[in-house]
C-alpha positions as CSV (number, residue, x, y, z in Angstrom):
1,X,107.0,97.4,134.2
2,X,107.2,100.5,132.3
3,X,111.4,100.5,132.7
4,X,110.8,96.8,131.9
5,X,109.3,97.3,128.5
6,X,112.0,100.6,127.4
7,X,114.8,98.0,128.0
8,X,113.1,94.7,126.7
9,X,113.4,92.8,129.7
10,X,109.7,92.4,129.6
11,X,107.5,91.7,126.5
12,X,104.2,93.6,126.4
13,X,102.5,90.9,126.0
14,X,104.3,89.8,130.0
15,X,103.3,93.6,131.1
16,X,99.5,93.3,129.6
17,X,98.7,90.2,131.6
18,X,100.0,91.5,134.3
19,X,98.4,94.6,135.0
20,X,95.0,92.4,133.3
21,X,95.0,90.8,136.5
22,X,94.7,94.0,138.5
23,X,92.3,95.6,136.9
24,X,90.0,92.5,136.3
25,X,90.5,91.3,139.6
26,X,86.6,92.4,140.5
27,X,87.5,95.7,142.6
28,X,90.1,98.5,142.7
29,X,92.9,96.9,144.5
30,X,95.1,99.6,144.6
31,X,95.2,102.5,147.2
32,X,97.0,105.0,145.0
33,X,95.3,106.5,141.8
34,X,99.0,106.5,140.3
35,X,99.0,103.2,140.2
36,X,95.7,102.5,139.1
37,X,96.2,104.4,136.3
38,X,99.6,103.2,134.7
39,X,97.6,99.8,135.4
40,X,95.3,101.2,133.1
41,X,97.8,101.9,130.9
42,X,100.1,98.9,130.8
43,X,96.5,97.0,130.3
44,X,96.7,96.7,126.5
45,X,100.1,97.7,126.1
46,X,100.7,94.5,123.7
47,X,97.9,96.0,121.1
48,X,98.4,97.1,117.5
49,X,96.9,99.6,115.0
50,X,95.9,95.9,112.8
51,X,97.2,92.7,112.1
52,X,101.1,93.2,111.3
53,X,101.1,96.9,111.8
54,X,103.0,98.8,114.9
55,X,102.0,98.8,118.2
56,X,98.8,102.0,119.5
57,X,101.5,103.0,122.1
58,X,105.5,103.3,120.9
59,X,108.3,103.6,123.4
60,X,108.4,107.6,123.6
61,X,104.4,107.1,125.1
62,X,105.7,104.2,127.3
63,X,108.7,107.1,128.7
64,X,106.5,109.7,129.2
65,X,104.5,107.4,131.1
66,X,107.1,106.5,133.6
67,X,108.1,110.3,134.1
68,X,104.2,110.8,134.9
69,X,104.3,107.9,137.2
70,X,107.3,109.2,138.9
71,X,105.7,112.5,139.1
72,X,102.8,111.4,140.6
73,X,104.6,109.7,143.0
74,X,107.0,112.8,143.8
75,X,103.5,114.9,144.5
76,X,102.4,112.2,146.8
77,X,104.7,111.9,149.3
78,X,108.4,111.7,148.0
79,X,109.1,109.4,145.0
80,X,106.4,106.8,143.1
81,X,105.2,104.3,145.2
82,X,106.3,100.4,145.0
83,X,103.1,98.6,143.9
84,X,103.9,95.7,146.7
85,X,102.4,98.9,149.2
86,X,99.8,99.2,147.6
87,X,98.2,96.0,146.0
88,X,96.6,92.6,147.8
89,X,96.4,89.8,145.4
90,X,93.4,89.6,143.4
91,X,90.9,86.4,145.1
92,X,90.8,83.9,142.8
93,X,88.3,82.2,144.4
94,X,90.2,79.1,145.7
């Protein structure tokens, strides 16, 4: 998501809803504190200072974001870890 949103291939509004469903699912349901934390962080991604006015986070935030992600990931066990490893799908319910 974070390269996603430095290239434009995905709109923050696309990157907020995504990790919204994560972290609103009802329980943590990721195994790695890396990822629950850019989750956190790409959770509101799409909000602005006010009505017409630039967005709380620029891209320079977004970068050093993905470098502490990949960090993160380097300290844990050899590069940042795929969030398909480390996520169920949130129950719904149905």
């Amino acid at each position: 998501m974070f390269l996603g949103l430095l290239d434009g291939t995905v709109s923050r509004d696309e990157a907020d809803r995504w990790a919204g469903q994560w972290r609103t699912a009802g329980e943590p349901n990721a195994t790695d504190s890396a990822i629950w934390r850019a989750l956190g962080l790409l959770h509101g991604i799409d909000l602005r200072h006010g009505r017409g006015q630039p967005y709380l986070h620029d891209q320079e935030q977004i970068a050093d974001w993905l470098q502490e992600f990949r960090t993160a990931g380097t300290a844990s066990g050899g590069g940042a870890p795929a969030p398909d490893d480390h996520f169920r799908a949130p129950d719904t319910g149905g």
